[in-house]
mmCIF entry with sequence, helices, sheets and N, C-alpha, C, O atoms, coordinates in Angstrom:
data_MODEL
# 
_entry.id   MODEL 
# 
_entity.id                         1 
_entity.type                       polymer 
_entity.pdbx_number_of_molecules   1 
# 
_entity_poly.entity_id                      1 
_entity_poly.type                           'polypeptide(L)' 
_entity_poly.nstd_linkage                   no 
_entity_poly.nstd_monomer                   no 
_entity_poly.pdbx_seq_one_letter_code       
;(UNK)(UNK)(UNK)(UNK)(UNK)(UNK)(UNK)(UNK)(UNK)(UNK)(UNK)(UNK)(UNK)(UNK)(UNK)(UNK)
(UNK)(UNK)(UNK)(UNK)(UNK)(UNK)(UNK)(UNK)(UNK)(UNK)(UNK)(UNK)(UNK)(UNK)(UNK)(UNK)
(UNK)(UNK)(UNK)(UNK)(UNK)(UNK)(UNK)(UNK)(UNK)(UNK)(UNK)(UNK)(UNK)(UNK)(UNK)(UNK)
(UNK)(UNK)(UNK)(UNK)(UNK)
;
_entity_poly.pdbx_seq_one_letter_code_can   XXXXXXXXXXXXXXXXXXXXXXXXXXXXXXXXXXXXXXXXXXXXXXXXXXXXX 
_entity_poly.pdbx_strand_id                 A 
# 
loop_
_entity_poly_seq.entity_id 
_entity_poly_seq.num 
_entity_poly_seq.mon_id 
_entity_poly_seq.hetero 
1 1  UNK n 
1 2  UNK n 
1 3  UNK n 
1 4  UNK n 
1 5  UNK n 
1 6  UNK n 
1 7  UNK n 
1 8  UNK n 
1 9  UNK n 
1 10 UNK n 
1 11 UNK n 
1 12 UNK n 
1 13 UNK n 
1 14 UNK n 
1 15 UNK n 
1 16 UNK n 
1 17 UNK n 
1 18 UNK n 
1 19 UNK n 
1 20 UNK n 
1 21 UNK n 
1 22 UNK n 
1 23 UNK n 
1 24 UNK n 
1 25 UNK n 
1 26 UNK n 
1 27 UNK n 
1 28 UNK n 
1 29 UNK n 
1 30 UNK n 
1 31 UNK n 
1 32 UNK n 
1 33 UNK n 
1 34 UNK n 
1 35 UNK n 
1 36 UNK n 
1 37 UNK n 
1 38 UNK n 
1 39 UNK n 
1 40 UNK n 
1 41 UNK n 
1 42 UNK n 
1 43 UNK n 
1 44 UNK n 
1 45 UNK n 
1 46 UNK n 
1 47 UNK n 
1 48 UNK n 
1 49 UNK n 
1 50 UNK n 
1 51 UNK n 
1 52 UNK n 
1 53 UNK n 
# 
_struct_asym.id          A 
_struct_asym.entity_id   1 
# 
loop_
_struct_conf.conf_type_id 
_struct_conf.id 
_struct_conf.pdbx_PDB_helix_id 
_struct_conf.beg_label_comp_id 
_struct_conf.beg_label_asym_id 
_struct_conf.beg_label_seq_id 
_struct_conf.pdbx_beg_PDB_ins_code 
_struct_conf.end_label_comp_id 
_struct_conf.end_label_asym_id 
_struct_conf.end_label_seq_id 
_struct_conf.pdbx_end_PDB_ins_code 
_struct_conf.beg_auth_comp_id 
_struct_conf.beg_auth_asym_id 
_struct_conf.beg_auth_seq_id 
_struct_conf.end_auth_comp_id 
_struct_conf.end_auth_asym_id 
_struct_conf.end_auth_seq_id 
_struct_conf.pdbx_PDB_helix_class 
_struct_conf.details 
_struct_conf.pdbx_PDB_helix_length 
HELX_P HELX_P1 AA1 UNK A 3  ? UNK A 15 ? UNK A 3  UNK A 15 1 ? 13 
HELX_P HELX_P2 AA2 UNK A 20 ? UNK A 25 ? UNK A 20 UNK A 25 1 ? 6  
HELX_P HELX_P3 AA3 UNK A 33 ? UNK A 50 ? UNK A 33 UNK A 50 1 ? 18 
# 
_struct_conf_type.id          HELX_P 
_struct_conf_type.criteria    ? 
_struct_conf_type.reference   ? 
# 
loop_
_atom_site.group_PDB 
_atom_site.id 
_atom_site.type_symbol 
_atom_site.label_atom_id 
_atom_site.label_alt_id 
_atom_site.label_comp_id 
_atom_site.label_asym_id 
_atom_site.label_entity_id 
_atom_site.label_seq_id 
_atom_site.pdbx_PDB_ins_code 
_atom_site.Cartn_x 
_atom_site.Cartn_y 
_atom_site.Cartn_z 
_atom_site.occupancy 
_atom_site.B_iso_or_equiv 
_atom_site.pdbx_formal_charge 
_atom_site.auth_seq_id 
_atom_site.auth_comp_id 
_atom_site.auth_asym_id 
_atom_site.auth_atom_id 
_atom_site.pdbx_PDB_model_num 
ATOM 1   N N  . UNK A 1 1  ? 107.395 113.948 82.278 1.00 0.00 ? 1  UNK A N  1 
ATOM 2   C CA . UNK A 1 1  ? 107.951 112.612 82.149 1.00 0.00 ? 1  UNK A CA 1 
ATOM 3   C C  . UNK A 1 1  ? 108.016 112.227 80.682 1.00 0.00 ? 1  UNK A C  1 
ATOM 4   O O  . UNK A 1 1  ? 107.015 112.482 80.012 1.00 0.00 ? 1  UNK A O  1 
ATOM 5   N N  . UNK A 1 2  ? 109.506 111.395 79.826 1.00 0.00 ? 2  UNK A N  1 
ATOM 6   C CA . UNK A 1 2  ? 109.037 110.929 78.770 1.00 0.00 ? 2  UNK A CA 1 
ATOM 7   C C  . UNK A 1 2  ? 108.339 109.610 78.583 1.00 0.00 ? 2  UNK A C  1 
ATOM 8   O O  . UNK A 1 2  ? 107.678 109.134 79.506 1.00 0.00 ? 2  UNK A O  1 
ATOM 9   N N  . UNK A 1 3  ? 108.455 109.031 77.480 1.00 0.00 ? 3  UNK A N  1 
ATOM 10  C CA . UNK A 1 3  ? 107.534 107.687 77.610 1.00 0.00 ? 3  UNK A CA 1 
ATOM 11  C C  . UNK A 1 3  ? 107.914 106.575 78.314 1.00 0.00 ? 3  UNK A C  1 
ATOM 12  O O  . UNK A 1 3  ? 107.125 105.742 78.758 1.00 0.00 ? 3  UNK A O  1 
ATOM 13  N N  . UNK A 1 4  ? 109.108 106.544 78.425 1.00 0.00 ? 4  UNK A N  1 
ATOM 14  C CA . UNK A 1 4  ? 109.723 105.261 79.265 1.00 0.00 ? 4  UNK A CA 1 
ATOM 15  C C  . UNK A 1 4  ? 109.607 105.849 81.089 1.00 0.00 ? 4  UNK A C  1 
ATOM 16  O O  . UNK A 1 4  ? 109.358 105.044 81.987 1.00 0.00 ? 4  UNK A O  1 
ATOM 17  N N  . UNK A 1 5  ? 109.787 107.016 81.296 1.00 0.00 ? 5  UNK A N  1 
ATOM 18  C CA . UNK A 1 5  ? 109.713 107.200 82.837 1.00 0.00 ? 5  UNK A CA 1 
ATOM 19  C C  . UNK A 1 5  ? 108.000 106.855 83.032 1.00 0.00 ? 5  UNK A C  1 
ATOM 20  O O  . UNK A 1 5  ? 107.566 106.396 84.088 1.00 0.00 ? 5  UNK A O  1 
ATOM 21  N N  . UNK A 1 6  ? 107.288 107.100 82.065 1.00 0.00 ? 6  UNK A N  1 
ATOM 22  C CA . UNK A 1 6  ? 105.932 106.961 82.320 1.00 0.00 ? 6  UNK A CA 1 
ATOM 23  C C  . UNK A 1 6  ? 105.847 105.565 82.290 1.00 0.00 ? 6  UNK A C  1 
ATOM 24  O O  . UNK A 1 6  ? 105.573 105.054 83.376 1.00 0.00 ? 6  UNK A O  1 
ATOM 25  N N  . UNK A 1 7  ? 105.985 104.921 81.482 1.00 0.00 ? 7  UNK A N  1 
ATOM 26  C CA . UNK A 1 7  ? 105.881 103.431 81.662 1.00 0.00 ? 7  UNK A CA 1 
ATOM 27  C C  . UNK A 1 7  ? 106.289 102.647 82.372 1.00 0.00 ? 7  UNK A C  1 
ATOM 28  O O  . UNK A 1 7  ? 105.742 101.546 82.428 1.00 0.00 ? 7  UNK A O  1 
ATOM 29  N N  . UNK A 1 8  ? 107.512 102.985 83.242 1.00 0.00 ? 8  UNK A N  1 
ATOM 30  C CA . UNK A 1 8  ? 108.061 102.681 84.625 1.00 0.00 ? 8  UNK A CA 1 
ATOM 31  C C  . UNK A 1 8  ? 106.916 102.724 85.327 1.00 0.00 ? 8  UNK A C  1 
ATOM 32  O O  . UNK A 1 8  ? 106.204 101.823 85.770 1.00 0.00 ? 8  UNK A O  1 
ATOM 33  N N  . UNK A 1 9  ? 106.797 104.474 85.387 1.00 0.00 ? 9  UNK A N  1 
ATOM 34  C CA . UNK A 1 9  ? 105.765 104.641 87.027 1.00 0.00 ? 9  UNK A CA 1 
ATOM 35  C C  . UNK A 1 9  ? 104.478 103.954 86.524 1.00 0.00 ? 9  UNK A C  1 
ATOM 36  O O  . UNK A 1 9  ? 103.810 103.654 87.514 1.00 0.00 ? 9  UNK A O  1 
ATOM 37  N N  . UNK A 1 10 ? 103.907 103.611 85.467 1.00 0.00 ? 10 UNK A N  1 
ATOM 38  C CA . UNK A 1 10 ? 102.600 102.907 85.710 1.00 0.00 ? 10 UNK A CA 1 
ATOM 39  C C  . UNK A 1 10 ? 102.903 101.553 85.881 1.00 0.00 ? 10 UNK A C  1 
ATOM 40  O O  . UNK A 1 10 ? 101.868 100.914 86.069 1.00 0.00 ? 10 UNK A O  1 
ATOM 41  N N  . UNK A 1 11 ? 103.780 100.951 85.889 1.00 0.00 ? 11 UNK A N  1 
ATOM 42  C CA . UNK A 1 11 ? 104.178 99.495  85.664 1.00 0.00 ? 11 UNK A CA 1 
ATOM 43  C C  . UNK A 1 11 ? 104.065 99.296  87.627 1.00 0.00 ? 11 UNK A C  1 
ATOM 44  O O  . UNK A 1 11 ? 103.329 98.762  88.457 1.00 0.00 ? 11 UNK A O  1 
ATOM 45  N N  . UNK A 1 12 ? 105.029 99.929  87.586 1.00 0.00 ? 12 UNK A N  1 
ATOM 46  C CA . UNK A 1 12 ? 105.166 99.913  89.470 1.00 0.00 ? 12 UNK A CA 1 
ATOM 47  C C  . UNK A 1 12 ? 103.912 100.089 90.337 1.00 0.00 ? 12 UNK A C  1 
ATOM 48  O O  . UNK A 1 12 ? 103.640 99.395  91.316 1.00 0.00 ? 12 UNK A O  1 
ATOM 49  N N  . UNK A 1 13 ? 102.864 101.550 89.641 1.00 0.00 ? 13 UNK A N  1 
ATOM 50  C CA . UNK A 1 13 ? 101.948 101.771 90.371 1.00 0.00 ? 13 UNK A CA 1 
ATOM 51  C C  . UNK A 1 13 ? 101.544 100.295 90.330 1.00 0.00 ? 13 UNK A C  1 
ATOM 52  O O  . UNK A 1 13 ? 101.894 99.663  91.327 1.00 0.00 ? 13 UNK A O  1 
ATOM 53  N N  . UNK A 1 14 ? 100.798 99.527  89.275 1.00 0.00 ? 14 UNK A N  1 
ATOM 54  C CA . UNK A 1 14 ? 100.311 98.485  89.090 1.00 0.00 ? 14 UNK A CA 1 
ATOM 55  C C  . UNK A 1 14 ? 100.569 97.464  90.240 1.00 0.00 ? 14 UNK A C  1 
ATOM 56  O O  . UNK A 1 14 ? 99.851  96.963  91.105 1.00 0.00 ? 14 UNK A O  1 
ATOM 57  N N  . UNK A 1 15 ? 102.202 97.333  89.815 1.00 0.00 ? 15 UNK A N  1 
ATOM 58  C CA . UNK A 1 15 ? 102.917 96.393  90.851 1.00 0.00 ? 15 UNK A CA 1 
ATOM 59  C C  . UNK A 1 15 ? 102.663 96.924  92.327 1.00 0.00 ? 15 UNK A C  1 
ATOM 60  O O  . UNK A 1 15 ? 102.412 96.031  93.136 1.00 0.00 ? 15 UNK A O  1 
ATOM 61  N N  . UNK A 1 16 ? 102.679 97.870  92.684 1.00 0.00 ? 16 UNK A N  1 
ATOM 62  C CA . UNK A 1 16 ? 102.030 98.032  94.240 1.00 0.00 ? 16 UNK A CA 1 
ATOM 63  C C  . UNK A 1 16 ? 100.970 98.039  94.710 1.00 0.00 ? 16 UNK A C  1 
ATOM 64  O O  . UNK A 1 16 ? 100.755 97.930  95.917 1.00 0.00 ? 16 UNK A O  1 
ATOM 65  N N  . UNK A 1 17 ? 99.527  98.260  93.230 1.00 0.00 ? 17 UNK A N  1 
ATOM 66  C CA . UNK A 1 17 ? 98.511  98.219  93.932 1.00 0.00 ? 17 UNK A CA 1 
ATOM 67  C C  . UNK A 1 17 ? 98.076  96.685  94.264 1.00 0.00 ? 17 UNK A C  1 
ATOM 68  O O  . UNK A 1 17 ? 97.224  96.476  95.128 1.00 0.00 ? 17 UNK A O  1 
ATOM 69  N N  . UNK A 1 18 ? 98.514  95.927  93.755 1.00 0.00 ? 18 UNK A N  1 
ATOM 70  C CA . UNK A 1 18 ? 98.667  94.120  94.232 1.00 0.00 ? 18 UNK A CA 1 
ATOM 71  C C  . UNK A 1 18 ? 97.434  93.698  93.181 1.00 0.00 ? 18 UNK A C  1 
ATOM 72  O O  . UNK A 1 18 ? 97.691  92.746  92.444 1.00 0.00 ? 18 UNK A O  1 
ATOM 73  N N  . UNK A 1 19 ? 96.561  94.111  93.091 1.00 0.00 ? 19 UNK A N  1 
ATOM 74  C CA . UNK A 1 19 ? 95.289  93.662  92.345 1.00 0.00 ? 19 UNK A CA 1 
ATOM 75  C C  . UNK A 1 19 ? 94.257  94.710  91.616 1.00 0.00 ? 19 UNK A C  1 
ATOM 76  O O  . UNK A 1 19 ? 94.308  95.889  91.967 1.00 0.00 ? 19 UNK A O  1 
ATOM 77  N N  . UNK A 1 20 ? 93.446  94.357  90.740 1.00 0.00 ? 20 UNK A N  1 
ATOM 78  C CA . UNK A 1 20 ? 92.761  95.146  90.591 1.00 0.00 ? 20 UNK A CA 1 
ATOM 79  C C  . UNK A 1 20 ? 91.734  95.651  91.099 1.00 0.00 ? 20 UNK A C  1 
ATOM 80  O O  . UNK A 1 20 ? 90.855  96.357  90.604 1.00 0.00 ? 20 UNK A O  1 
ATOM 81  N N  . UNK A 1 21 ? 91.903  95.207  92.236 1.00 0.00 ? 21 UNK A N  1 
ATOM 82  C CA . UNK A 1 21 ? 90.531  96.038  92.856 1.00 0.00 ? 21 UNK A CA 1 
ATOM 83  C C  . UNK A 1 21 ? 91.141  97.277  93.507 1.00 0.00 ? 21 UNK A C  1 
ATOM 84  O O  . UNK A 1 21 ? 90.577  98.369  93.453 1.00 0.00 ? 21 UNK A O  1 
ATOM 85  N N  . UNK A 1 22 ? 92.189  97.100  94.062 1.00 0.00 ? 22 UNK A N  1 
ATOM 86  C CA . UNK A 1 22 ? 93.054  97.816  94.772 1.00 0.00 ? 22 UNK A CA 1 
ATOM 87  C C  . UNK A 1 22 ? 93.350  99.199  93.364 1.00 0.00 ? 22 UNK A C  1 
ATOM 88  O O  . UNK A 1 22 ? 93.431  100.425 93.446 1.00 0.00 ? 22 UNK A O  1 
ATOM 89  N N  . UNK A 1 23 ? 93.409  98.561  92.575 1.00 0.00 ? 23 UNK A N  1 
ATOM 90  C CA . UNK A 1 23 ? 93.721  100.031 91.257 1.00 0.00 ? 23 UNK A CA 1 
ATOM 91  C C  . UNK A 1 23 ? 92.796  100.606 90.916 1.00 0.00 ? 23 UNK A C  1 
ATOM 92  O O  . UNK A 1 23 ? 93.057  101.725 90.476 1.00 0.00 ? 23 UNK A O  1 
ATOM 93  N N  . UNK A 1 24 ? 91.253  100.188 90.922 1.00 0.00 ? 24 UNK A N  1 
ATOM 94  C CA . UNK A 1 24 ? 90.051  100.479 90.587 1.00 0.00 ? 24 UNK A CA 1 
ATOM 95  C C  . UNK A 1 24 ? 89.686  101.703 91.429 1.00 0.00 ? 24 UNK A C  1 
ATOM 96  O O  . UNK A 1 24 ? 89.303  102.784 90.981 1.00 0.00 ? 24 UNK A O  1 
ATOM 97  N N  . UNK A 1 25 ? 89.892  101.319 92.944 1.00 0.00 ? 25 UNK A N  1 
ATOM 98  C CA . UNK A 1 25 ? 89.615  101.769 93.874 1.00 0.00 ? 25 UNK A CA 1 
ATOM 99  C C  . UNK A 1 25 ? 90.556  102.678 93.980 1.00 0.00 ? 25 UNK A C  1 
ATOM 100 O O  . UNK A 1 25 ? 90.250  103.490 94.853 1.00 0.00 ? 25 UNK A O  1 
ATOM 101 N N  . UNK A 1 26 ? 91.475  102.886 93.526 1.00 0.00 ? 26 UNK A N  1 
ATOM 102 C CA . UNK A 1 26 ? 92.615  104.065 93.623 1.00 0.00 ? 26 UNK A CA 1 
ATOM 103 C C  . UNK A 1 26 ? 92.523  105.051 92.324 1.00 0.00 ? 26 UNK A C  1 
ATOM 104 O O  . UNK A 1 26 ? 93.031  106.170 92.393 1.00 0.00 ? 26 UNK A O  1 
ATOM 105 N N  . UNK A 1 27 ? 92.015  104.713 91.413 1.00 0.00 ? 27 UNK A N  1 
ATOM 106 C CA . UNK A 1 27 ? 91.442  105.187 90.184 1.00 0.00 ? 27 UNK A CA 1 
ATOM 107 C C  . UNK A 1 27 ? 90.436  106.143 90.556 1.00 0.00 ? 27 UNK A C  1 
ATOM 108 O O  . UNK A 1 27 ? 90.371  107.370 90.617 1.00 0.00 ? 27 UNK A O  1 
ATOM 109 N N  . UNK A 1 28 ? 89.626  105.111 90.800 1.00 0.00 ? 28 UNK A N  1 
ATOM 110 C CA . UNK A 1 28 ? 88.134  106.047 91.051 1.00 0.00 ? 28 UNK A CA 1 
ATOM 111 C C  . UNK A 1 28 ? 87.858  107.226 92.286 1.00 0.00 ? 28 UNK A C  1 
ATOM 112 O O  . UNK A 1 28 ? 86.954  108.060 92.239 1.00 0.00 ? 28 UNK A O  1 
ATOM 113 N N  . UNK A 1 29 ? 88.883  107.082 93.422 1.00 0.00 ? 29 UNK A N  1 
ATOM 114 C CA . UNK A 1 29 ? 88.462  107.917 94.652 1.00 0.00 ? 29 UNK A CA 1 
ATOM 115 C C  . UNK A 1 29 ? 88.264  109.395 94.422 1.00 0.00 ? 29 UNK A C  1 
ATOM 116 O O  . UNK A 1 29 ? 89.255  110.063 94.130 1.00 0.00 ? 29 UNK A O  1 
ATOM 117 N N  . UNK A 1 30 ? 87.280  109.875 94.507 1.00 0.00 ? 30 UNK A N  1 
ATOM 118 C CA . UNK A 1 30 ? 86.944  111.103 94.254 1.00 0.00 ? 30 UNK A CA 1 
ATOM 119 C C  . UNK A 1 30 ? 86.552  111.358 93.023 1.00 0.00 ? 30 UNK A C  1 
ATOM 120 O O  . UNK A 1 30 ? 86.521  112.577 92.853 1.00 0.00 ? 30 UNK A O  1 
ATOM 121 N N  . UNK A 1 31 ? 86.151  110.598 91.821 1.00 0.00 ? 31 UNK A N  1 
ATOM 122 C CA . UNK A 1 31 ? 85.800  111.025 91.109 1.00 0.00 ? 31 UNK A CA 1 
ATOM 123 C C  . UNK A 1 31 ? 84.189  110.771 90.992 1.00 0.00 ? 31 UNK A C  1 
ATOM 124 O O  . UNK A 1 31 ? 83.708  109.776 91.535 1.00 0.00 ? 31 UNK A O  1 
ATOM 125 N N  . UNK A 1 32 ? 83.262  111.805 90.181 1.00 0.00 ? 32 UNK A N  1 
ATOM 126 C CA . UNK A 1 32 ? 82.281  111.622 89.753 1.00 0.00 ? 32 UNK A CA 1 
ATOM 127 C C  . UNK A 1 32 ? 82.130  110.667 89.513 1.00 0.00 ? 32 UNK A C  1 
ATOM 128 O O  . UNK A 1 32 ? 83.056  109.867 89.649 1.00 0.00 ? 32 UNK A O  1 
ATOM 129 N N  . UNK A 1 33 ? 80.331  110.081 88.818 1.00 0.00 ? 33 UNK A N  1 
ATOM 130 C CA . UNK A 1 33 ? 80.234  109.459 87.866 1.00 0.00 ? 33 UNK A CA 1 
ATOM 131 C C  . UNK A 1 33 ? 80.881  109.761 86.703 1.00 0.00 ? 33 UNK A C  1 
ATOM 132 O O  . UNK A 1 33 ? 81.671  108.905 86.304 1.00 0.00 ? 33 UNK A O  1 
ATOM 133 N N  . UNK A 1 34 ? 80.724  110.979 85.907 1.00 0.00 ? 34 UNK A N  1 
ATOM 134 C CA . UNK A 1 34 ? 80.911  111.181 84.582 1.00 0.00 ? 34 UNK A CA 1 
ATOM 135 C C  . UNK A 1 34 ? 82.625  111.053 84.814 1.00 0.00 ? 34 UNK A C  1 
ATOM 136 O O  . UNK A 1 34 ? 83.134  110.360 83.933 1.00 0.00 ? 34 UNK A O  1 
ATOM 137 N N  . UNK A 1 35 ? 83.534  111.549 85.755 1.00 0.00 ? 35 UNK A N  1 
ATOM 138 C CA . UNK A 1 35 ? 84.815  111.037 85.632 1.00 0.00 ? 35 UNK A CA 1 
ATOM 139 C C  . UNK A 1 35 ? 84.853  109.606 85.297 1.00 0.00 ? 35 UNK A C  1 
ATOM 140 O O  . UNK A 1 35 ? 85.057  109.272 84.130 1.00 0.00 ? 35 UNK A O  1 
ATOM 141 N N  . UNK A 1 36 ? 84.628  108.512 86.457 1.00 0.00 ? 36 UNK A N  1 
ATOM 142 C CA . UNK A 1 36 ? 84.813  107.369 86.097 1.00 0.00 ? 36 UNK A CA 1 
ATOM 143 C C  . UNK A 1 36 ? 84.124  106.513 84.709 1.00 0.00 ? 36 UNK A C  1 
ATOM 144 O O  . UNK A 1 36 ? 84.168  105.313 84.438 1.00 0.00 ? 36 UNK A O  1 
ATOM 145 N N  . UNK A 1 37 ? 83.624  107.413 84.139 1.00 0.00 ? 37 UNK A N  1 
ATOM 146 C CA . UNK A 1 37 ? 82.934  106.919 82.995 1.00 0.00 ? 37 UNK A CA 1 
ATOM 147 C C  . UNK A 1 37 ? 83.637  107.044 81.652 1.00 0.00 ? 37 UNK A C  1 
ATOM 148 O O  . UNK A 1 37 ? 83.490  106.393 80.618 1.00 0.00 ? 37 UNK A O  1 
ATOM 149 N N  . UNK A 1 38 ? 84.583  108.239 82.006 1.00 0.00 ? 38 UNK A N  1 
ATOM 150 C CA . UNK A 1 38 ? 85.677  108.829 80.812 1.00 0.00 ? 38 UNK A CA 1 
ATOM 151 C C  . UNK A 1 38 ? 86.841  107.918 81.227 1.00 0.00 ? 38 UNK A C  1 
ATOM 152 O O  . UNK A 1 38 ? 87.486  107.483 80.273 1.00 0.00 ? 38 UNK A O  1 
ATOM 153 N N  . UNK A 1 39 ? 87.195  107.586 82.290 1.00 0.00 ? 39 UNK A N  1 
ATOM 154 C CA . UNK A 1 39 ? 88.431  107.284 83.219 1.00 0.00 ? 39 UNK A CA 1 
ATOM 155 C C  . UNK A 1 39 ? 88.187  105.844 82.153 1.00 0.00 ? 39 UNK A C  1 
ATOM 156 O O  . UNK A 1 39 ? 89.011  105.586 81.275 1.00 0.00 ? 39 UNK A O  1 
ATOM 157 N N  . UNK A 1 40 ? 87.105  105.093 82.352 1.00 0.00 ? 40 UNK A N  1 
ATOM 158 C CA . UNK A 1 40 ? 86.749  103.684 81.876 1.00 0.00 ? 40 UNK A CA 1 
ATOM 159 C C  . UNK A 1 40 ? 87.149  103.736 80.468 1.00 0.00 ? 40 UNK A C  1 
ATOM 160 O O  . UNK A 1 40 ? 87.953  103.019 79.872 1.00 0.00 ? 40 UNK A O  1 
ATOM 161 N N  . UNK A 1 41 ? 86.384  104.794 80.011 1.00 0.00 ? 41 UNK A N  1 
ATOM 162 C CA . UNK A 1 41 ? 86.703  104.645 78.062 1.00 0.00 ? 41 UNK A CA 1 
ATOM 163 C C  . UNK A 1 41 ? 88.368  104.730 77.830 1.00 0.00 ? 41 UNK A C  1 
ATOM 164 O O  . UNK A 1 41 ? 89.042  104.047 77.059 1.00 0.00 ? 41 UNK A O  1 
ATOM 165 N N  . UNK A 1 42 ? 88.778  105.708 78.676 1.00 0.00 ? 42 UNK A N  1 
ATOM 166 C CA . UNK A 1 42 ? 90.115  105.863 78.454 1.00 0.00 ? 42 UNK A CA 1 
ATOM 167 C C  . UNK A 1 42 ? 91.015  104.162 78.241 1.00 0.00 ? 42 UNK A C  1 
ATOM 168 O O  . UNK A 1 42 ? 91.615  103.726 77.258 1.00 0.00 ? 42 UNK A O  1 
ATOM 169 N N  . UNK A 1 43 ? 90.771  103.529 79.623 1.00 0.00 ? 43 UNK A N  1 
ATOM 170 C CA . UNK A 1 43 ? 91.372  102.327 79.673 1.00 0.00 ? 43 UNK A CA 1 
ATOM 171 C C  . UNK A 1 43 ? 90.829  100.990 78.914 1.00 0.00 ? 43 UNK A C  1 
ATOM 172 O O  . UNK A 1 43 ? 91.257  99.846  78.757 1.00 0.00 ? 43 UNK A O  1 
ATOM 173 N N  . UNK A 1 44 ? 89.610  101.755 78.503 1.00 0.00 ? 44 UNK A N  1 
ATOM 174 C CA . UNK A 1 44 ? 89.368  100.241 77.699 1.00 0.00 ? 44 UNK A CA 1 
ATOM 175 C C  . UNK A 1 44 ? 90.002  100.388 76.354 1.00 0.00 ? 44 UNK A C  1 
ATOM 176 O O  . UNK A 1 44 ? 90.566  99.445  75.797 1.00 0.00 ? 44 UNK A O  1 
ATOM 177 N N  . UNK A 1 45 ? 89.880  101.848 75.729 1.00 0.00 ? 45 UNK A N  1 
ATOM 178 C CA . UNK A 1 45 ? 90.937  102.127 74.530 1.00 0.00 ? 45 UNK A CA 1 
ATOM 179 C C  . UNK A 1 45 ? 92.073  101.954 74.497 1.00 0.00 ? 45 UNK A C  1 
ATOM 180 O O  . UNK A 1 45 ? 92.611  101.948 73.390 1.00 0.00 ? 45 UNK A O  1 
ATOM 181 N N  . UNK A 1 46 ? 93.028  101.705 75.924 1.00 0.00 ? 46 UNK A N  1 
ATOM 182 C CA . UNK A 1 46 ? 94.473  101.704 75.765 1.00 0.00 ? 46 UNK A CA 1 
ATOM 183 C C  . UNK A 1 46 ? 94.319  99.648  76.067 1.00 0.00 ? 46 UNK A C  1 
ATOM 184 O O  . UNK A 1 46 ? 95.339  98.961  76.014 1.00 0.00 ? 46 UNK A O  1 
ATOM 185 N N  . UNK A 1 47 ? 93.345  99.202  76.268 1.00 0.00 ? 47 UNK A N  1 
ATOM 186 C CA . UNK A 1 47 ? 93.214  97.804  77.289 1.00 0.00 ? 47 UNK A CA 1 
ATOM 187 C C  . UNK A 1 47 ? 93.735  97.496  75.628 1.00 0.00 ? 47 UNK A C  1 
ATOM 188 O O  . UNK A 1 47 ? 94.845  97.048  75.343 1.00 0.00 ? 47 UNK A O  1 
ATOM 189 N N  . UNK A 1 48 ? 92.472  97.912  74.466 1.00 0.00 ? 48 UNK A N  1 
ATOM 190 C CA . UNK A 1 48 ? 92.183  97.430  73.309 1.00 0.00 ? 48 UNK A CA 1 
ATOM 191 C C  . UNK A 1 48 ? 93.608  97.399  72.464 1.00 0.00 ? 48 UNK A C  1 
ATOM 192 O O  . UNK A 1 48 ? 94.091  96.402  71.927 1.00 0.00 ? 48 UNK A O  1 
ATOM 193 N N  . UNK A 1 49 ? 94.258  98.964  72.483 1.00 0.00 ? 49 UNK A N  1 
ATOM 194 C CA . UNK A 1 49 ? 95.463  98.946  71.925 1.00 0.00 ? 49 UNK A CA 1 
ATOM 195 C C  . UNK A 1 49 ? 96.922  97.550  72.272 1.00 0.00 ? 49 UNK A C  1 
ATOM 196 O O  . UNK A 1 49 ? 97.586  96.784  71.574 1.00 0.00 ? 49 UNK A O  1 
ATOM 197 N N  . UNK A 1 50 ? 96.856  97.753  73.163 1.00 0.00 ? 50 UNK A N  1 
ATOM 198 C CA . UNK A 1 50 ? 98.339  97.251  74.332 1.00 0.00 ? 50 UNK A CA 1 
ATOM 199 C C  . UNK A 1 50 ? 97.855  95.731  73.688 1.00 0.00 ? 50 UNK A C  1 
ATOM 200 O O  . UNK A 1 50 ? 98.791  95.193  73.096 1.00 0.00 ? 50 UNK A O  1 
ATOM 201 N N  . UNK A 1 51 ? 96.662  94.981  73.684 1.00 0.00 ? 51 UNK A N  1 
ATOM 202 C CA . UNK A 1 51 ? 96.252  94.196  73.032 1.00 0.00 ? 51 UNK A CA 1 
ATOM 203 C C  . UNK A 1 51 ? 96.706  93.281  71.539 1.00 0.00 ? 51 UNK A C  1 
ATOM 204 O O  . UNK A 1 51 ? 96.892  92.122  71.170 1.00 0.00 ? 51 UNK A O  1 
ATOM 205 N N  . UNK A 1 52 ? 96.732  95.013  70.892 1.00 0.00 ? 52 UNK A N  1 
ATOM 206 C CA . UNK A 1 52 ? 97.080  94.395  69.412 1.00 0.00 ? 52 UNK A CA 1 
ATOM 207 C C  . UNK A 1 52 ? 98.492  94.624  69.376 1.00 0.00 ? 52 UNK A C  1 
ATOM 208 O O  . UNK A 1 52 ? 98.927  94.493  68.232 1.00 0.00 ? 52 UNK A O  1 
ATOM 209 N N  . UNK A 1 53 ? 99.592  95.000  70.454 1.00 0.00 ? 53 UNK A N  1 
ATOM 210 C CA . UNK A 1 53 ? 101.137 95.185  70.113 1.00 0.00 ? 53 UNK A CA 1 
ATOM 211 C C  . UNK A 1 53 ? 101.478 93.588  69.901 1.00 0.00 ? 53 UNK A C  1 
ATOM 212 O O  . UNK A 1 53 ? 102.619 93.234  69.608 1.00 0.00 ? 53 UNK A O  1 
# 
């Protein structure tokens, strides 16, 4: 995918999971602890970026 098809499909995923619990919970299924712990840093670094645009 380039950057705009990617930014579509996460925009939509978003838009279908209705809330965040619903994305959390679709995030996390099956992963470890130590996944959801990387999974977290990941999004708090992009939370932080998307922030300062």
């Amino acid at each position: 995918m380039d950057l705009e098809q990617r930014s579509r499909f996460l925009h939509r995923y978003i838009e279908l999971a209705g809330n965040p619990d619903t994305l959390d919970e679709d995030l996390a299924h099956g992963l470890a602890t130590l996944g959801r712990l990387q999974l977290a840093t990941i999004l708090e670094e992009t939370s932080r970026r998307l922030k300062q645009l």
